[in-house]
C-alpha positions as CSV (number, residue, x, y, z in Angstrom):
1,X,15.4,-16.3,-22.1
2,X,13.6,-13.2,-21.5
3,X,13.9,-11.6,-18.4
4,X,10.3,-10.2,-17.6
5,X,7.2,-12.8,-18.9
6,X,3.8,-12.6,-19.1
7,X,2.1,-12.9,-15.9
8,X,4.4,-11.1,-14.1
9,X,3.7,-8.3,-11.4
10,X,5.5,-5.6,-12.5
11,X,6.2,-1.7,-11.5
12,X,6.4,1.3,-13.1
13,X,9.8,3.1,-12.2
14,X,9.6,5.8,-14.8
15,X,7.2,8.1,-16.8
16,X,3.4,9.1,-15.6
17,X,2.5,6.1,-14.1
18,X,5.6,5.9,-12.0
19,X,4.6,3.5,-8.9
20,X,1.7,1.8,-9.9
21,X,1.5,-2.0,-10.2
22,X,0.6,-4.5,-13.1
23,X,0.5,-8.0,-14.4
24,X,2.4,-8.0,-18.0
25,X,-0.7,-8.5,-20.4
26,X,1.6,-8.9,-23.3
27,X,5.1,-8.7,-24.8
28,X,4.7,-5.8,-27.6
29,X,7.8,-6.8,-30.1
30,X,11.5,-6.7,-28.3
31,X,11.3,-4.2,-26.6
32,X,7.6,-3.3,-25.1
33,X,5.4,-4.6,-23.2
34,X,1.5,-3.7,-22.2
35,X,0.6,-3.9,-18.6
36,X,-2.9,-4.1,-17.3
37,X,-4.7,-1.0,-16.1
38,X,-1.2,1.1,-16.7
39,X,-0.6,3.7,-18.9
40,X,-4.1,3.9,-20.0
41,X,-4.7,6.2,-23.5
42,X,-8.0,7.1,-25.1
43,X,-8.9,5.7,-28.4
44,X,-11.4,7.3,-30.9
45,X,-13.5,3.7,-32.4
46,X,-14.9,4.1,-35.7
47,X,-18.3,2.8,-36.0
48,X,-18.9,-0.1,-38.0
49,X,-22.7,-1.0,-38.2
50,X,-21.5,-4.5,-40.0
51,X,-19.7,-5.9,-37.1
52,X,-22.5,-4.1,-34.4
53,X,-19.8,-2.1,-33.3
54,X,-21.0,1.7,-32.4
55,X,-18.7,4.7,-32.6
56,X,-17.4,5.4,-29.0
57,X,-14.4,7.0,-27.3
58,X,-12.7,4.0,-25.2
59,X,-9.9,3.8,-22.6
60,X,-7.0,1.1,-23.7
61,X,-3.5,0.3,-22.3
62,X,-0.8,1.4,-24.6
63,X,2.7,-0.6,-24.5
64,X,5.1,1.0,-22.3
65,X,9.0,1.0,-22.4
66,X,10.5,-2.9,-21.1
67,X,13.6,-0.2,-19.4
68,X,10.5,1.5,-17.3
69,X,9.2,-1.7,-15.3
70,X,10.9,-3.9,-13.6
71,X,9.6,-7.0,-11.7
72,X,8.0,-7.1,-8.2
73,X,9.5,-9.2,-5.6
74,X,6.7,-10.3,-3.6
75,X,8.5,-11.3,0.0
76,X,9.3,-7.6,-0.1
77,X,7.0,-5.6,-2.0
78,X,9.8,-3.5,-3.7
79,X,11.0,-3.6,-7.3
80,X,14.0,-5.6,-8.0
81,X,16.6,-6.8,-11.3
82,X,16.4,-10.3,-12.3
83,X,19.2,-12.6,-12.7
84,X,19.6,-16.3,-13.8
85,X,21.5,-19.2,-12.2
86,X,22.0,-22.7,-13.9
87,X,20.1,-25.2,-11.5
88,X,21.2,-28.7,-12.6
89,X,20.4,-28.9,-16.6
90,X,17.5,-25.8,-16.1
91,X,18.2,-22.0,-16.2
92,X,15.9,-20.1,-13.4
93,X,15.3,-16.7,-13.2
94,X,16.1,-15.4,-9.8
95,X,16.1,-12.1,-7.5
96,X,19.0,-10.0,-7.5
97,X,18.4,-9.0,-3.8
98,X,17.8,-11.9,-2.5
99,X,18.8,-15.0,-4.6
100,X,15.4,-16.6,-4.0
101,X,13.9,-18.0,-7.3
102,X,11.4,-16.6,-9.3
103,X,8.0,-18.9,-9.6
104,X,7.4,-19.6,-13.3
C-alpha cells in the first residue's frame, strides 16, 4: 500500500517549488509523481499538420521527487508523515501527528 495516492493534497518541502500546494495528478513509476500546477517546465511541440496540432512552446508539469512532497493534513494545514493502523480486517492510512484517519 502506497503511502501518497492520487487525489491527494500534497506539499512541496524541497526544491524550487518549496511550499506550494497540489493534488497528485499521477503516480510517475515508483518513485515520482506529477502534481498539478507544480513544477511547471516548458516544452518545445513539434507541429504536426496531420493531427491539427500547430508548433507551439507549452507550459507542462514535470514529475517531481515522491521524498519532496509529503501529504497535507487538512485539520491543520501543515505537512505531515503517513502511517497505517490495522482497523478490524482493513489497513487505513493515518496521520502521524494526530492519529486521525486519512479519507480515501
Amino acid at each position: 500500500m502506497r503511502k501518497i495516492r492520487v487525489n491527494d493534497e500534497v506539499i512541496v518541502i524541497a526544491g524550487k517549488d518549496k511550499g506550494r500546494r497540489g493534488k497528485v495528478v499521477k503516480l510517475v513509476g515508483e518513485d515520482r509523481l506529477i502534481v498539478s500546477g507544480v513544477n511547471m517546465v516548458k516544452k518545445h511541440q513539434k507541429a504536426n499538420p496531420q493531427m491539427g496540432v500547430s508548433g507551439a512552446i507549452v507550459d507542462k508539469e514535470a514529475s517531481l521527487q515522491i521524498s519532496n512532497v509529503a501529504i497535507l493534513n487538512t485539520s491543520t494545514q501543515k505537512a505531515d508523515r503517513v502511517g497505517f493502523k490495522i482497523e478490524g480486517d482493513r489497513k487505513v492510512r493515518i496521520y502521524k501527528s494526530s492519529g486521525e484517519a486519512i479519507n480515501p
